[in-house]
MDTraj code that builds the backbone (N, CA, C; nanometers):
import mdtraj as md
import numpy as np

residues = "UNK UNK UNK UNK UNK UNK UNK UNK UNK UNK UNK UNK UNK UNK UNK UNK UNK UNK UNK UNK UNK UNK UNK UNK UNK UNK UNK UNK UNK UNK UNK UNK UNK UNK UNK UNK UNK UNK UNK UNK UNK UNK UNK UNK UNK UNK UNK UNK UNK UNK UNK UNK UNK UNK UNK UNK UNK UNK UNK UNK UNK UNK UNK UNK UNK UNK UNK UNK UNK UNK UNK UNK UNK UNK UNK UNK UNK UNK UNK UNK UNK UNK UNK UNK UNK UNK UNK UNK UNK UNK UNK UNK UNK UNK UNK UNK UNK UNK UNK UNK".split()
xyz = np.array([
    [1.3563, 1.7534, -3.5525],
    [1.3829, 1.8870, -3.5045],
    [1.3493, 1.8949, -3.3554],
    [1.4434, 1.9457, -3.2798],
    [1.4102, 1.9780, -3.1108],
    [1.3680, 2.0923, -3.1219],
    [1.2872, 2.0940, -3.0095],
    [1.1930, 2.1844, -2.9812],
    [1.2666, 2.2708, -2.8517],
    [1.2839, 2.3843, -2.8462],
    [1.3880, 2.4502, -2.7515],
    [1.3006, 2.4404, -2.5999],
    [1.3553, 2.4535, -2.5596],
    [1.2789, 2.4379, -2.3916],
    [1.2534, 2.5894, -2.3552],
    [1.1624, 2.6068, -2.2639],
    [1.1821, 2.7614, -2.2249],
    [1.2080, 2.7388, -2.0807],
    [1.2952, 2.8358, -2.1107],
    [1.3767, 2.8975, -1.9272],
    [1.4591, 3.0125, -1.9421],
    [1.5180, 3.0857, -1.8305],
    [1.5537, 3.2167, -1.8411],
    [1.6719, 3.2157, -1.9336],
    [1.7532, 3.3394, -1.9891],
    [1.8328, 3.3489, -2.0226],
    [1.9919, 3.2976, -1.9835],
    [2.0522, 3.2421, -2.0760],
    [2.1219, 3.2039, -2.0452],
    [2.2285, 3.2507, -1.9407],
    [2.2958, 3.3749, -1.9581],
    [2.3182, 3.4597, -1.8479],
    [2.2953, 3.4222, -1.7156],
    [2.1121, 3.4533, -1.7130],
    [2.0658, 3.4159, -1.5903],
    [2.0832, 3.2397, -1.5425],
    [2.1038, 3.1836, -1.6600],
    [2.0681, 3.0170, -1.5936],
    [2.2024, 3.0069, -1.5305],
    [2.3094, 3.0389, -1.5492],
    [2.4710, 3.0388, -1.4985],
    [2.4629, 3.1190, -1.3818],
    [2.3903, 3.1969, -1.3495],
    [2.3973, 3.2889, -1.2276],
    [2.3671, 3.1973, -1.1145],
    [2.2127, 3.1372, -1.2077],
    [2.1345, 3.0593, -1.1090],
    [2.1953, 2.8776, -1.0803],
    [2.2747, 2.8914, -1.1354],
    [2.3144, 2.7519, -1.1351],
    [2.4633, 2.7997, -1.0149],
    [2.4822, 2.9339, -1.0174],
    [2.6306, 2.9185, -0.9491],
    [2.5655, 2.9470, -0.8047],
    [2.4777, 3.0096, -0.8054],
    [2.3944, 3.0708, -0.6366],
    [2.3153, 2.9460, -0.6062],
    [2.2876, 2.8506, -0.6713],
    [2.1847, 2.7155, -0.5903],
    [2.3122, 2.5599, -0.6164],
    [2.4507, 2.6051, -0.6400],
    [2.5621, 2.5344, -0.6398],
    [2.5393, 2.4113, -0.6917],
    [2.4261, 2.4081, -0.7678],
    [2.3855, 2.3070, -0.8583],
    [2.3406, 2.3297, -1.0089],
    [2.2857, 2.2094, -1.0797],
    [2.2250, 2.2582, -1.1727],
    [2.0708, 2.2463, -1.1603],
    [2.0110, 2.3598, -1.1946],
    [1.8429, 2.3696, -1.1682],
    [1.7821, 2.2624, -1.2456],
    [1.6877, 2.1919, -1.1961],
    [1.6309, 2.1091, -1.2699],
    [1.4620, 2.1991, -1.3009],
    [1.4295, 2.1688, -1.3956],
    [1.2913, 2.3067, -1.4595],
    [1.1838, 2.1512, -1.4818],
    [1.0821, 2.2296, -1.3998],
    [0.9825, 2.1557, -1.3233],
    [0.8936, 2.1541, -1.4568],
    [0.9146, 2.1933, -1.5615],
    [0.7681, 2.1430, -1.6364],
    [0.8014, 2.0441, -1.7294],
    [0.7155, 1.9712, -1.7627],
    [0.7528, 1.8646, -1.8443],
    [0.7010, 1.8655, -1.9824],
    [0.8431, 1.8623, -2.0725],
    [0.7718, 1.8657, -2.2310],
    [0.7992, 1.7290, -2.3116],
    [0.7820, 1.7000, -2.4436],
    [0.7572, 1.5818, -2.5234],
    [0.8582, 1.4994, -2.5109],
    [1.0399, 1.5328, -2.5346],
    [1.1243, 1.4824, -2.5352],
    [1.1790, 1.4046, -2.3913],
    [1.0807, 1.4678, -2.2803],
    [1.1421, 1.4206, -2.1706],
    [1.0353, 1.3147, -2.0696],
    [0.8986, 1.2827, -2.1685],
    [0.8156, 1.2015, -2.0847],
    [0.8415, 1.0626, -2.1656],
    [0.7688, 0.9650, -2.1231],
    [0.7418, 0.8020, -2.1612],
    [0.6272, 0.8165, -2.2842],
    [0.6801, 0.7394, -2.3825],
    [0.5950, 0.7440, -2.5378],
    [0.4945, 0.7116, -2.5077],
    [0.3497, 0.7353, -2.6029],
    [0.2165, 0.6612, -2.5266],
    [0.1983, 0.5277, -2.6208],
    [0.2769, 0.4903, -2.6953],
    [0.3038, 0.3777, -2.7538],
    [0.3400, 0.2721, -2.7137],
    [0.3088, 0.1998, -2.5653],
    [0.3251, 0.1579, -2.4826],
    [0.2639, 0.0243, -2.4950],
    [0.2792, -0.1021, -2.4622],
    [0.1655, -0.2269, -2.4714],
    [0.1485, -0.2298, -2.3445],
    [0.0209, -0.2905, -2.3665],
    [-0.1102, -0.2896, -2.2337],
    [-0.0183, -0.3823, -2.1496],
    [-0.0604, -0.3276, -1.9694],
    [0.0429, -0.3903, -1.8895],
    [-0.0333, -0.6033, -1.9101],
    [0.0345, -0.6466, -1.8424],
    [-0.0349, -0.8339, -1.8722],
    [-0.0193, -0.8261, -1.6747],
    [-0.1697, -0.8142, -1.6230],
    [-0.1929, -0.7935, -1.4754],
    [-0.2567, -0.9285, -1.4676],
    [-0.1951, -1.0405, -1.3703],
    [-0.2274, -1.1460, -1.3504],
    [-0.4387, -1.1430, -1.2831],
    [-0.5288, -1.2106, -1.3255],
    [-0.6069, -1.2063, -1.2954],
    [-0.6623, -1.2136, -1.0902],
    [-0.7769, -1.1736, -1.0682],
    [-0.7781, -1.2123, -0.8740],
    [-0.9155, -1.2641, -0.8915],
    [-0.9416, -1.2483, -0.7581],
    [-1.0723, -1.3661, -0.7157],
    [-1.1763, -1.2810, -0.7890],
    [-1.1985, -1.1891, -0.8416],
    [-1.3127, -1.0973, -0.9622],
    [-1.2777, -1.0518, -1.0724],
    [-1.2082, -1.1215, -1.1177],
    [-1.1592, -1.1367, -1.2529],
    [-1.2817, -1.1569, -1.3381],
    [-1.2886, -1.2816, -1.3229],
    [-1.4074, -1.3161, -1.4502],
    [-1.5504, -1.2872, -1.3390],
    [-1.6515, -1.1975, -1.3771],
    [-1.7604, -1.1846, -1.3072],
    [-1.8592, -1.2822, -1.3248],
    [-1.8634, -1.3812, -1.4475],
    [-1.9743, -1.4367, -1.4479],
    [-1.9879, -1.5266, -1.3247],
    [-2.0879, -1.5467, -1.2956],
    [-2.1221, -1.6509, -1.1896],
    [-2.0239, -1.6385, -1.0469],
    [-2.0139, -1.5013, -1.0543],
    [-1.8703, -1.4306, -0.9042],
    [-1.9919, -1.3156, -0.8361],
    [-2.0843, -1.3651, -0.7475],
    [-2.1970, -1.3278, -0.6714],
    [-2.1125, -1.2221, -0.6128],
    [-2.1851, -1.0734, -0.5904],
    [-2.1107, -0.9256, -0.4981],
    [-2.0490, -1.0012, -0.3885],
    [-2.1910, -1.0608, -0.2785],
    [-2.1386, -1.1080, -0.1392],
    [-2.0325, -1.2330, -0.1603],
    [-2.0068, -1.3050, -0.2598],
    [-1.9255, -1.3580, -0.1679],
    [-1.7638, -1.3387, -0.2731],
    [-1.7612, -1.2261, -0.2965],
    [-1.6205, -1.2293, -0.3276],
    [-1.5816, -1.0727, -0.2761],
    [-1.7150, -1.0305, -0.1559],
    [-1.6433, -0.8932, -0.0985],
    [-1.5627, -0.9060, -0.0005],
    [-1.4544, -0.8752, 0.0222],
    [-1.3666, -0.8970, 0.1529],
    [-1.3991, -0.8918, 0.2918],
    [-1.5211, -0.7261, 0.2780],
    [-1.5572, -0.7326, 0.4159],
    [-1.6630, -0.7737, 0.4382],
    [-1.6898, -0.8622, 0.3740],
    [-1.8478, -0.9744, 0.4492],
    [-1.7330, -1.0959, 0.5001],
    [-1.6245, -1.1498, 0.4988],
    [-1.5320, -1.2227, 0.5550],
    [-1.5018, -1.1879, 0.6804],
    [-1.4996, -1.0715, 0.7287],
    [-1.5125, -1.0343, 0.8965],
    [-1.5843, -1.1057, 0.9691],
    [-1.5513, -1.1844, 1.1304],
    [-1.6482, -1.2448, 1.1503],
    [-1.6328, -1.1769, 1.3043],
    [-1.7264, -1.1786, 1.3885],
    [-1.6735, -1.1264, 1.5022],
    [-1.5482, -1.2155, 1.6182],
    [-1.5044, -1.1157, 1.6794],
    [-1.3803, -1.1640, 1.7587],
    [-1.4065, -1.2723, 1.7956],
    [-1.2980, -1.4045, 1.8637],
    [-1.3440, -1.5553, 1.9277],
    [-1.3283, -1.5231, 2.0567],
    [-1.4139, -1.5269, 2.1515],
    [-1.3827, -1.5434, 2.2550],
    [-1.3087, -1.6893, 2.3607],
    [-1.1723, -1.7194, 2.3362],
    [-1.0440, -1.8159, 2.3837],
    [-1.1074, -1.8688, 2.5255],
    [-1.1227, -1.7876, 2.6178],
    [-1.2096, -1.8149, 2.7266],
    [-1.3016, -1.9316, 2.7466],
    [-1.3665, -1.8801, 2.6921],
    [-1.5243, -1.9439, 2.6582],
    [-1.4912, -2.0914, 2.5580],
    [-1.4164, -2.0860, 2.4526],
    [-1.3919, -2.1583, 2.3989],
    [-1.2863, -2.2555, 2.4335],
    [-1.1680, -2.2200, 2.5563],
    [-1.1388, -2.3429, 2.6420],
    [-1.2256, -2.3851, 2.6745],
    [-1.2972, -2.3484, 2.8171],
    [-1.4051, -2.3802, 2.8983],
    [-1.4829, -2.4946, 2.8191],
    [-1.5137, -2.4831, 2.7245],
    [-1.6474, -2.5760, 2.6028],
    [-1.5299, -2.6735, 2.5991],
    [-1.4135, -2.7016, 2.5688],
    [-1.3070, -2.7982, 2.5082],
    [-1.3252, -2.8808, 2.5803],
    [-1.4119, -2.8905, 2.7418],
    [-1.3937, -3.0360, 2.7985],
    [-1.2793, -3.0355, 2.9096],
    [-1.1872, -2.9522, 2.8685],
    [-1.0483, -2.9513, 2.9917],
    [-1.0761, -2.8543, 3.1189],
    [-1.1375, -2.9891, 3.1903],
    [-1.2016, -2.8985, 3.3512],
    [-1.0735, -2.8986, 3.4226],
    [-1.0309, -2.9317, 3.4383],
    [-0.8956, -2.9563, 3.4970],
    [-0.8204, -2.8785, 3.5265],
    [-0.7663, -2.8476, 3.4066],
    [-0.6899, -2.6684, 3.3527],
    [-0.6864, -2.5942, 3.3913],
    [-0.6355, -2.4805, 3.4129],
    [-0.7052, -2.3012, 3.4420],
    [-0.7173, -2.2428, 3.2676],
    [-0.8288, -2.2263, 3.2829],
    [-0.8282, -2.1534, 3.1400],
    [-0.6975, -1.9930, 3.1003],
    [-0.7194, -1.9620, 3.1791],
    [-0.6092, -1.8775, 3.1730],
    [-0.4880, -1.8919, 3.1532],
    [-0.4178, -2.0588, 3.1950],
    [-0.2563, -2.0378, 3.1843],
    [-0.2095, -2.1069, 3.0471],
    [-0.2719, -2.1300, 2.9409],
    [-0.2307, -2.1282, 2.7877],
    [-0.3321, -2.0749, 2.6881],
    [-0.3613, -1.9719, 2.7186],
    [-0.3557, -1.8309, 2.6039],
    [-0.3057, -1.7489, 2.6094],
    [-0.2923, -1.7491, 2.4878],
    [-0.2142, -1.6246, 2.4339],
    [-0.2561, -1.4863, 2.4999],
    [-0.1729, -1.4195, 2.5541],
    [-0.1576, -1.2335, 2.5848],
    [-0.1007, -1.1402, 2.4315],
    [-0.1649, -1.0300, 2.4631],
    [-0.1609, -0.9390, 2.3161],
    [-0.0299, -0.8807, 2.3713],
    [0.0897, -0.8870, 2.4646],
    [0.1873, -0.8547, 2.4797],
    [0.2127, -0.8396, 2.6117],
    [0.3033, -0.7848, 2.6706],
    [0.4142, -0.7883, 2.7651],
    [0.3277, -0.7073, 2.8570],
    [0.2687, -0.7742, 2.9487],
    [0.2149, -0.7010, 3.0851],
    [0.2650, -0.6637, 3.1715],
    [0.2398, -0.5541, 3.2188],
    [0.3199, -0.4608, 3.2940],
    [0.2557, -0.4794, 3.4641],
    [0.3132, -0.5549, 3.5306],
    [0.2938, -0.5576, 3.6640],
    [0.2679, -0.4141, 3.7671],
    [0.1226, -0.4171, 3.7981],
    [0.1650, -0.3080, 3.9017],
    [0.1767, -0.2776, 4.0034],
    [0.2163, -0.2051, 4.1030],
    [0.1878, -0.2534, 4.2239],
    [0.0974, -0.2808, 4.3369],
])
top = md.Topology()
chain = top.add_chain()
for i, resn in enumerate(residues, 1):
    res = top.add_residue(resn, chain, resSeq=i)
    for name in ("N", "CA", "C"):
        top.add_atom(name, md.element.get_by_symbol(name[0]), res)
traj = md.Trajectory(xyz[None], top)
């Protein structure tokens, strides 16, 4: 047995369907129109805290993996290449704007 929906009179639903030049869609949701709860459990591939035993807080938190910035500079300079200008092979964070 269906269960009737409630919304205005029919009358009115033709009025309202000819003045919004569509058909109204009715915002509440009843039994016939949601997803059954008879559903099987989703199968979610396991991640790095899956199994907790022997999975220590610190080292499977993401942000203890932050380490501070490298300074490229400094770390040519140490490489041994006196020679070089440290400056003319690293990388720039983008397109520098010359000024005058």
């Amino acid at each position: 047995m269906s269960v009737a929906r409630r919304d205005i009179a029919p009358f009115l639903q033709r009025l309202r369907a000819f003045l919004l030049g569509r058909e109204h869609t009715v915002a509440l949701r009843f039994e016939d129109g949601v997803a059954d709860r008879t559903q099987p459990p989703p199968e979610v591939p396991g991640g790095p805290a899956h199994i907790l035993s022997a999975n220590y807080y610190c080292t499977r938190d993401p942000r203890r993996l932050v380490v501070p910035p490298i300074n490229l500079v400094q770390q040519k300079l140490l490489s041994g290449d006196k020679d070089a200008k440290p400056a003319a092979n690293l990388p720039t964070p983008g397109k520098v704007y010359k000024w005058d």
